[in-house]
Every structure is written in C-alpha cells, then in structure tokens.
C-alpha positions in Angstrom: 20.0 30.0 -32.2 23.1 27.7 -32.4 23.9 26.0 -35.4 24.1 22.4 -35.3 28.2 21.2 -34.8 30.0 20.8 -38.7 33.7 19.6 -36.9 33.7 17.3 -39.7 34.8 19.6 -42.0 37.8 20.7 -39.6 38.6 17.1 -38.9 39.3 16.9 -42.8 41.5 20.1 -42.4 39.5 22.0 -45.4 40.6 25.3 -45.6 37.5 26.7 -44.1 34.9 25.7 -41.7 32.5 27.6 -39.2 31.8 26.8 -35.5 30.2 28.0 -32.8 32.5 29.2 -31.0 36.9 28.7 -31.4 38.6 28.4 -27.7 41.6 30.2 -27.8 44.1 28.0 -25.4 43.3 24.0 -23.8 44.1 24.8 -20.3 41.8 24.3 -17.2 39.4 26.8 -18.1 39.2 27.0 -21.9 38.7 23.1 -21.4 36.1 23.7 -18.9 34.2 26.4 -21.2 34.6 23.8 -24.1 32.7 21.2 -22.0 30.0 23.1 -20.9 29.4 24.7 -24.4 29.1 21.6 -26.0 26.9 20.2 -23.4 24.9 23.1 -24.1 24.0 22.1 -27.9 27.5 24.4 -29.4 29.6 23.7 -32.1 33.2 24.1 -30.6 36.8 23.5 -31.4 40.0 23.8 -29.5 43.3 25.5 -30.6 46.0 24.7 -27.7 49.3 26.4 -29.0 51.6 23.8 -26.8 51.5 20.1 -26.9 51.0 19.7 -23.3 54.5 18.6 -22.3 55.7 21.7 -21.5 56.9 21.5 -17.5 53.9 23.5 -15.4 54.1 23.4 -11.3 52.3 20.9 -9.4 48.6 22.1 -8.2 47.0 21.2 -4.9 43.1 20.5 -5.0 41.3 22.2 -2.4 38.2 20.0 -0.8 35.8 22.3 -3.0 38.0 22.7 -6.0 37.5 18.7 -6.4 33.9 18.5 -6.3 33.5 20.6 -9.1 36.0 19.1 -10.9 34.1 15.9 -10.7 30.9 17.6 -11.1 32.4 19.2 -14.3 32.8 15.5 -15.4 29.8 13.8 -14.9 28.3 11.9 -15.5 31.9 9.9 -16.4 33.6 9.3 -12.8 36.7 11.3 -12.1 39.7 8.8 -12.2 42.0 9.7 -9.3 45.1 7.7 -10.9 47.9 10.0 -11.1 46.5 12.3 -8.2 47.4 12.5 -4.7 45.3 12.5 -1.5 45.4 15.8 0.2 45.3 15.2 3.8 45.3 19.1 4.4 47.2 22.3 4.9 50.4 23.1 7.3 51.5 26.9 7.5 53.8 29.3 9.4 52.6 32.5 8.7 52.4 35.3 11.5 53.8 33.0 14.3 57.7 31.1 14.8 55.0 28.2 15.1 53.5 26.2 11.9 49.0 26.2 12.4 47.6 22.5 10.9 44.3 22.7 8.7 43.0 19.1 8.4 41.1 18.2 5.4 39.6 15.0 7.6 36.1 17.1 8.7 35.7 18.9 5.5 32.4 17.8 3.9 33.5 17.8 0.1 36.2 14.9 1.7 39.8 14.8 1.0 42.1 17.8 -1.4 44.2 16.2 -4.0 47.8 16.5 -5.5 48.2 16.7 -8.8 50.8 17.2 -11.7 48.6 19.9 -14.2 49.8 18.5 -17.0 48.1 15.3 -15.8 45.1 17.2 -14.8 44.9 19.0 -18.8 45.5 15.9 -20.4 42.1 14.2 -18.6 40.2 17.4 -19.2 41.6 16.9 -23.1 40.7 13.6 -23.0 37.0 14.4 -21.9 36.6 17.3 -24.7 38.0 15.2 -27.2 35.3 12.2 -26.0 32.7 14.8 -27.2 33.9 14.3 -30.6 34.9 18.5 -30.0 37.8 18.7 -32.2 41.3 20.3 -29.9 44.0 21.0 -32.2 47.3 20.8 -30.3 51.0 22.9 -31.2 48.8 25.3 -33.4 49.4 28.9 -33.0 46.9 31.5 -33.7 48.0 33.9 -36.4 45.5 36.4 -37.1 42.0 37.3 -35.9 39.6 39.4 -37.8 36.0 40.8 -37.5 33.7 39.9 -39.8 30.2 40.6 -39.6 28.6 39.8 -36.4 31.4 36.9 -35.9 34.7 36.4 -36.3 37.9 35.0 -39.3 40.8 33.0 -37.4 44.0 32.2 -38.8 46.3 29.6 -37.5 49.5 27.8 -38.4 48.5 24.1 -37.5 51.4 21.1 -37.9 49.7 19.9 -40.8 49.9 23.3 -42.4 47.1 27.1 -41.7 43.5 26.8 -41.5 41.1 28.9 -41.5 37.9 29.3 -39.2 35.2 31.7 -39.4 33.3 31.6 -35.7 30.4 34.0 -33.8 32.4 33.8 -30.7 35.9 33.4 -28.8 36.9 32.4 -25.7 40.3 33.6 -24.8 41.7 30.9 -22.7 45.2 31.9 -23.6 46.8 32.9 -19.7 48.1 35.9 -18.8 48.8 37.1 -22.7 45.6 37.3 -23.1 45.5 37.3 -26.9 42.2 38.5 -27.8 41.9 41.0 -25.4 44.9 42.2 -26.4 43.7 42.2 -30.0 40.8 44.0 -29.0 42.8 46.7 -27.6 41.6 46.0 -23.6 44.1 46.8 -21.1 45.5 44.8 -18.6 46.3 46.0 -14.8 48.9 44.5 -13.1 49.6 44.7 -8.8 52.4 43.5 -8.5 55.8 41.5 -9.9 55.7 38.1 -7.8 57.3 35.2 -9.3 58.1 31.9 -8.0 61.2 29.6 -8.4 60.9 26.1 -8.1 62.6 22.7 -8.5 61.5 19.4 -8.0 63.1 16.8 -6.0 62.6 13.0 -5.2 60.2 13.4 -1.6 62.1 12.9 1.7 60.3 11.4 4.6 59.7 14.6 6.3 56.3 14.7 4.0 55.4 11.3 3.8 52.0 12.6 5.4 50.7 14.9 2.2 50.5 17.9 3.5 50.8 21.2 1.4 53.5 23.2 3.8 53.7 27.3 3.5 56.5 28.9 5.7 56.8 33.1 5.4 60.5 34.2 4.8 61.8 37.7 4.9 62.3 37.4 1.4 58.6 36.3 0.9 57.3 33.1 1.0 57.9 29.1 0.3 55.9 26.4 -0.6 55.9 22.4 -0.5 53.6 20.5 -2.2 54.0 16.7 -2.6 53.4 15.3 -6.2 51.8 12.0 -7.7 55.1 9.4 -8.5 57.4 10.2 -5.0 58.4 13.5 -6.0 58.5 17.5 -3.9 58.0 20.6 -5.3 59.3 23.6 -3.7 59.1 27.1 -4.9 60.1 30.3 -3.7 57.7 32.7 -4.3 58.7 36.8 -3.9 58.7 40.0 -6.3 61.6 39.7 -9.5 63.6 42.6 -7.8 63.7 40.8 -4.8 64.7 37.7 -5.9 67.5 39.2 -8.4 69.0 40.9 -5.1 69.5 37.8 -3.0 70.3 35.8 -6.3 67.4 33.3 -6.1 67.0 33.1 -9.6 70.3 31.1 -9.4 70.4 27.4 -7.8 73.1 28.4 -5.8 71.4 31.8 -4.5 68.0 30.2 -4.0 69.6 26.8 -2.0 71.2 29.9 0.1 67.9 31.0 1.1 66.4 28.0 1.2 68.6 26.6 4.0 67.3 29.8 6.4 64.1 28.4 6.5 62.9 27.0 9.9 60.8 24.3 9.3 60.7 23.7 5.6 65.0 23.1 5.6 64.3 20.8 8.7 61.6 18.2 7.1 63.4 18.1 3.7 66.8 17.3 5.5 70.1 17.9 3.2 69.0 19.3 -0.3 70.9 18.1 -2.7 72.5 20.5 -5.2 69.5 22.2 -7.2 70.9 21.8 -11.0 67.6 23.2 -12.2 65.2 25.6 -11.4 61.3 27.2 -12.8 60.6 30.6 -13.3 56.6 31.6 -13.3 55.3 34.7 -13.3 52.5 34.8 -11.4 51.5 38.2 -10.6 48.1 39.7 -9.5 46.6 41.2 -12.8 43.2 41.4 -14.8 42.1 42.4 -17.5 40.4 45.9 -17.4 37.0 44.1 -19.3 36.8 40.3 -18.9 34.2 40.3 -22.4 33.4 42.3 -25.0 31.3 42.0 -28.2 31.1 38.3 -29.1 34.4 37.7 -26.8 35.0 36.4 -23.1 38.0 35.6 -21.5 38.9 32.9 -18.9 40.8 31.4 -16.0 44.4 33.7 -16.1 43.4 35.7 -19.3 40.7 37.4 -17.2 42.6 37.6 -14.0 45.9 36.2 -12.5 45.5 35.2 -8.3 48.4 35.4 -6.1 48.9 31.6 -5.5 48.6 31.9 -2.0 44.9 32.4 -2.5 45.2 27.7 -3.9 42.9 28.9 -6.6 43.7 28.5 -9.4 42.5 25.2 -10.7 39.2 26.2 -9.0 38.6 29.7 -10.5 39.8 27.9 -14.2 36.9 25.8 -13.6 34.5 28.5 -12.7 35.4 30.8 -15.1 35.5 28.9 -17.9 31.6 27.4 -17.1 30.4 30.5 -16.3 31.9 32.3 -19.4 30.3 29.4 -21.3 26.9 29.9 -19.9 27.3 33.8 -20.7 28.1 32.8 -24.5 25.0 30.9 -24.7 23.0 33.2 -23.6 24.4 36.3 -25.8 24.2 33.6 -28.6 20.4 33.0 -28.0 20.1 36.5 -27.9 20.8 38.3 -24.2 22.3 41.2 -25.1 23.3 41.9 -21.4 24.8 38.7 -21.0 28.6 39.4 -21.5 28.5 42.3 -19.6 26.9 40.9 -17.0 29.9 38.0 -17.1 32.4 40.8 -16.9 31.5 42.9 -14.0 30.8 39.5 -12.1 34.5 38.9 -12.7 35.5 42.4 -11.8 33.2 41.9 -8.4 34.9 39.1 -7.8 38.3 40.3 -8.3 37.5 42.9 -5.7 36.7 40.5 -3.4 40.0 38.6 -3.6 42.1 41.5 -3.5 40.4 42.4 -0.1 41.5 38.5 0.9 45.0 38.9 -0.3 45.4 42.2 1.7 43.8 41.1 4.9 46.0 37.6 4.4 49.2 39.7 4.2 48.5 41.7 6.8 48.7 38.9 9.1 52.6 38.1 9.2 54.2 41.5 10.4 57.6 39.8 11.9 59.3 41.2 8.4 57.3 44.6 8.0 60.1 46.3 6.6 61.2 44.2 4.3 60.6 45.3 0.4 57.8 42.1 -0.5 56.4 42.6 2.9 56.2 46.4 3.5 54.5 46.4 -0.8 51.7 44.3 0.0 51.4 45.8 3.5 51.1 49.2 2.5 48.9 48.4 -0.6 45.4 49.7 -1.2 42.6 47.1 -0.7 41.1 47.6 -3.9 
C-alpha cells in the first residue's frame, strides 16, 4: 500500500526522509512519471542534477505528441506561450524533389515548436504545483539496497541528504545511472551525432515548417524556434563527421553550403562561431526494470531523431513506468517485467521503422552513414 506523502521533512532538508518513490533526472519523462505517480496517491521527490539552463536542441511537437502533452496536464490548460505552431513537415529524402506533409487535416490539429528547456521548465512548474518536492543542481552520489527499498545519497547546494525510498525511476538519459548501478547493459547501433547552431530565422521559413534534406554525408535538419530564431543540425556518424571536419564551424558551413534546398531558403549563412554536439545514437538498455527500478524516456532507449519522438515517447514512458510502479507497489509482482518487455517490443518495432525509413533514400548507397544503416539487420 502507499504511504501517505512526508515531503515535509525533505522541504526542511533533515538528513533523512522516506518517499515513495525518488526520480532520478527532471526531464520529459522523469517529470511525466512524477506527475502520474503523484496523481496516483505516491509520495515522490525529484533530484534534477542540472539547473535547467543548460543549452538542449529545439523539439518539434508532432500533432499526437501534443495531445498527450495536454492530456498529461489536465485538468490545468496547456499554455502555448513560448511554443510555436507547427504547420507541418517538408522533406527531401529519396528524390532531388522535397514531399510536403501538412499538419492542416490532422485530427489532433496543429504540431508545435518548442525550445525543451521551455518545455521542462512547465513540466517543473506543474510537478512542483503538486507540492512534489524537485531538487535542482543536486547530483546523486551513492545508491544502496536496503531491505525491500532503497538508501540515496546526494550532494544538494545546500549541502548531502539522505533518502531512503521503495522505488527509482531512472530518468537520468542515456547514462542511465541506476541501471548502470544495477549492473544492466546497454546496447548501442550505432554512433550518430548531430551538430547544430542556431541562427536568427531568414524568410525562407517564415511558414513553420520542420525541413529534412538527405546529404551524402547523412542528413540535415531545420526546425524553426519560439523568439525568431533557426536551428540547424547536421546529423551523421562521429567518424563521419571527423572526416569532412564538421565538427568544426568552418568544416560544417562547407557542407552545409552543398545542400540543395536547405542552403537556398536560409540564403547567405553567416559565419557559424558556435556549434552543439549531441550524441544521439540508437541504444537501450538490455532490461528497462528490475527489482524495485524502472527506467525512462532515453535511459531506457535512445531513438534516432528522425523517428520526431522523443518528447512523445518521454511522455509515454515516463506514465507508463509510473503505472507499472504502482502496481508492483500494491503488490503485482509481474508488473515491472511486464513494463520491460513492452519497452523491448516496442523497441523492435522502431528499429523495423528506422530500417525501412533508410532504406528509402538509395541515391548515396555507398557512402559510409548510408551503406551502415542500409546494410543493418532489422532487429
């Protein structure tokens, strides 16, 4: 049975207090798992080792991805200042000619742009509305079994704490810090990373659309962001970028200006004084859960971005690891196992989509990124 919430006792930084269950990172989905266990009758508290200013790359908001967003935030409404209307999708990929995807006829309505660390900062803002307790810059020193539950350690601003809890949720991205801790392996695909900068937005995309283009190199992307700006990343394996030197402004403006469409709507780039490297391989987690344990969002998998999921399989995650906790804390024994071969289904299904995606462009079938992912076994 769950125990009735004590974040008082945390609030007042004693050296000890008990909870529910501790989320391990205040991202998308170890916010999301935080709001449904709470709704559920937990006791929760957040430890977010950043303060949220650190830079993260612009998201786009599928159709779907923003109805249960604002269904994750009901009954408050979901405030769409600082977002950006998503009027739909523009790529060239298998053809010299760019295919539209209009949002306008989709039945969730419009996609949305939308700087994350605006997006964490409303999810934070909702936790925190819950009287949940989310503990930013505190970094996670020492987890421990004991008994049926678990002993956390952190170094907090004010100074360590100590928390005793029956469950995690690792919400910590691809480190993955108490799977790691639990010894659980994690499988990685491939070495994609993207590159990006951000620039003031030229007219050229004045009508929202997210814009993909294929390159021999591997792919671009252009997303527009809330406030007038344009991101643009480069996305391709590390080896292939450290050939052509586009982990260098100068190397990655190079390629930049081969591209067909994408170099024609920005019009003259300005010198690129700055650019953001991401890992963002495909990866999971060889168990997604373990004995009084579940991991979320990129802890339990990592998505090529090409599949524009992130944001929407933080959210699902996170409430479905939730539900799973509840239930193995009311007693189904079956129910974090059952949470981690959904995710492992699941993560078989997407690397069917990423093949089958790939397999599409073939104008560059001997390049290194293409001829890897072309050549790559489904599952």
């Amino acid at each position: 049975m769950l125990t009735a919430p004590i974040s008082s006792a945390f609030e007042a930084q004693e050296p000890r207090a008990s909870y529910d269950v501790v989320v391990m990172g205040g991202g998308v989905a170890g916010l999301s798992a935080a709001l449904t266990l709470v709704r559920a009758g937990a006791s929760v508290c957040v430890l977010e080792r950043t303060d949220y200013s650190p830079w993260r790359p612009g998201e786009t908001l599928s159709p779907v991805a923003f109805a249960e967003l604002r269904q994750l935030l009901a009954p408050e409404p979901l405030e769409t200042e600082g977002f950006l209307e998503s009027h739909g999708l523009e790529a060239t990929w298998g053809s010299e000619q760019p295919h539209h995807h209009s949002f306008l006829a989709n039945p969730y309505g419009s996609g949305w742009h939308v700087e994350r660390r605006h997006l964490d900062a409303m999810l934070a803002r909702q936790v925190q509305s819950l009287q949940v307790p989310l503990w930013r810059s505190t970094c996670v020193t020492h987890l421990e079994r004991e008994g049926q539950g678990w002993r956390v350690r952190a170094n907090m601003p004010q100074g360590p704490v100590e928390l005793r809890c029956a469950a995690l949720v690792d919400a910590t991205g691809r480190s993955a810090q108490v799977a790691r801790w639990q010894g659980v392996r994690r499988h990685d695909w491939d070495v994609l990373c993207s590159v990006s900068t951000v620039i003031d937005r030229p007219p050229g995309f004045q009508a929202q659309h997210l814009v993909v283009e294929a390159a021999p190199q591997g792919w671009w992307y252009a997303a527009p962001l809330p406030g007038g700006r344009l991101i643009l990343s480069l996305l391709s394996d590390v080896d292939v970028l450290q050939c052509h030197g586009a982990l260098q402004p100068a190397g990655w403006s190079a390629l930049f200006a081969t591209t067909r469409h994408l170099s024609e709507r920005v019009g003259g780039l300005e010198a690129v004084s700055r650019l953001h490297l991401r890992r963002c391989e495909t990866s999971r987690l060889e168990h997604a859960a373990g004995a009084g344990w579940v991991a979320v969002g990129d802890a339990a998998a990592m998505w090529d971005p090409l599949s524009s999921s992130g944001i929407l399989k933080g959210l699902r995650t996170g409430c479905a690891a939730a539900r799973a906790l509840c239930a193995a804390l009311g007693g189904n024994s079956s129910a974090l196992e059952d949470y981690a071969r959904q995710q492992a289904e699941e993560f078989s299904r997407y690397l069917s989509a990423r093949q089958a995606h790939y397999t599409l462009e073939q104008r560059w079938a001997g390049e290194d990124f293409w001829r890897r992912r072309l050549d790559a076994p489904a599952g």
